[in-house]
C-alpha positions in Angstrom: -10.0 12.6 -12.3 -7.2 11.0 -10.9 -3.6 10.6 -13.2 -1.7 7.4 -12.5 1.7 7.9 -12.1 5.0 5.2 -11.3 5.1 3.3 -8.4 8.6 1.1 -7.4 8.9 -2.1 -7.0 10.5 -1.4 -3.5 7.2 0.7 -2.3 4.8 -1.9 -3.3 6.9 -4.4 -1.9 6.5 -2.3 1.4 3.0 -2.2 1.3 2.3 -6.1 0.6 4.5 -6.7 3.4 2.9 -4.5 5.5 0.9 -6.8 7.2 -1.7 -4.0 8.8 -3.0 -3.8 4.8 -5.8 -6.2 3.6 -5.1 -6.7 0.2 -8.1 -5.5 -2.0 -9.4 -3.6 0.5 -6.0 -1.2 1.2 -4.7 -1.7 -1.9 -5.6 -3.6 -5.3 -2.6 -5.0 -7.6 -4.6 -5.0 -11.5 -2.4 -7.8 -13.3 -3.5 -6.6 -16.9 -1.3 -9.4 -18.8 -3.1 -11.4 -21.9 -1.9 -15.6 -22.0 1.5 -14.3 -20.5 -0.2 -14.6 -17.1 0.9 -17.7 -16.7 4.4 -18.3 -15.1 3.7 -16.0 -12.2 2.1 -13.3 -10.5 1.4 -11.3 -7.5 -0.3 -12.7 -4.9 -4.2 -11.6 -4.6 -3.9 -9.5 -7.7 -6.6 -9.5 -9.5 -5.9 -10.5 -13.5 -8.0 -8.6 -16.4 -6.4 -9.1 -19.3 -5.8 -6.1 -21.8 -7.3 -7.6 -24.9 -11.1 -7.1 -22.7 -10.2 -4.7 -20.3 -12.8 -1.9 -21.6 -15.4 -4.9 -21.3 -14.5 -5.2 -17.8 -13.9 -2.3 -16.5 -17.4 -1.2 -15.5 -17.3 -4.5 -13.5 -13.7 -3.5 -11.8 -14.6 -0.1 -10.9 -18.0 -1.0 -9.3 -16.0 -3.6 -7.3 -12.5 -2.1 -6.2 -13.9 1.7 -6.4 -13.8 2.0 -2.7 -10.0 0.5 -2.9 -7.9 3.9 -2.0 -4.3 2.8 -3.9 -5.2 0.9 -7.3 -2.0 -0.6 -9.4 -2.0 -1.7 -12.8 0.8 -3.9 -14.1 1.6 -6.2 -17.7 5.2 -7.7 -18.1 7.2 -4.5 -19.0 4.3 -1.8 -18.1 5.4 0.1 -21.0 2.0 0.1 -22.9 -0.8 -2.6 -21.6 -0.3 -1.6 -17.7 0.0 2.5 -18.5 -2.9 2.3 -21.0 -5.3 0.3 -18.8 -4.3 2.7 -15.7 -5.5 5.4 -17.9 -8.4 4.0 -19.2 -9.5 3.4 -15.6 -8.4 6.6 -14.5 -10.7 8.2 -17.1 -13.9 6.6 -16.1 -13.6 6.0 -12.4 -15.1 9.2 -10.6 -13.4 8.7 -6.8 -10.1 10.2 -5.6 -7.9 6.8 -5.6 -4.2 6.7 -6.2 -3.4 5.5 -9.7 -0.2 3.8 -10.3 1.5 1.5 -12.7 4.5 -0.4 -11.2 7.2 0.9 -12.7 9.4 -2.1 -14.4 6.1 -4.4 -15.0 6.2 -8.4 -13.7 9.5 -8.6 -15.4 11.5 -6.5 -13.1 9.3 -7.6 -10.2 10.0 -11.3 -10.8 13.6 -10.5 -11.5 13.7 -8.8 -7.8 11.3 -11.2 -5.8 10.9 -14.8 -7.8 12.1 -16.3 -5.0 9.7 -14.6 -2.0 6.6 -16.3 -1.8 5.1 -13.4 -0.2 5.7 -11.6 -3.3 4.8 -14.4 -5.5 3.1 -17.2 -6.5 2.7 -19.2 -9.0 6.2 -18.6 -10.5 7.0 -21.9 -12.7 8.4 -20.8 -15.8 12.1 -18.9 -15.1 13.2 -19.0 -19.1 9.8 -17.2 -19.7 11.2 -14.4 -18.0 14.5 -13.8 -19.7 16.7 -12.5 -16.8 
């Protein structure tokens, strides 16, 4: 069973910009994030909020299963993101690199509001408290 550890903003950065990786196919960006979705996000992530998650994650795991580098994220990834990671972690039986980005949409948004490659979506700057 794989154990999902911290990823930086700076590596996954790296890897959406590395334009030889498809996105949900080299890597999968899990946006776990209830009604605060809105405001933002990464571009082709794919949004299951926390409040359903176990409900979908028979669903995720049968379609991303194959995706080697998996990342979960919520606004702070302090509890939603690291939970979910696990909870996926503990049911998906492949050898797929876990991770929770480290800092959540918060820190992301703070770092690359302004990169479109990065984001989209991005409306509501006083949601986001910097």
């Amino acid at each position: 069973m794989p154990k999902p550890s911290y990823i930086k903003a700076e590596e996954l950065r790296d890897i959406i910009k590395d334009k030889a990786k498809i996105p949900r196919k080299d890597y999968l960006v899990v946006d776990v994030r209830d009604e605060d979705y809105q405001g933002g996000n990464i571009p082709n992530c794919v949004n299951r909020p926390s409040d359903n998650f176990t409900d979908s994650l028979d669903a995720l795991i049968s379609e991303y299963s194959q995706v080697p580098k998996v990342i979960f994220t919520c606004r702070q990834s302090q509890q939603r993101g690291p939970s979910c990671a696990i909870a996926y972690a503990n049911k998906v039986n492949t050898d797929q690199n876990i991770h929770v980005l480290k800092g959540g949409m918060g820190g992301w948004m703070q770092k690359y509001k302004d990169d479109s490659e990065l984001v989209e979506n991005y409306t509501e700057e006083e949601k986001w408290d910097f």
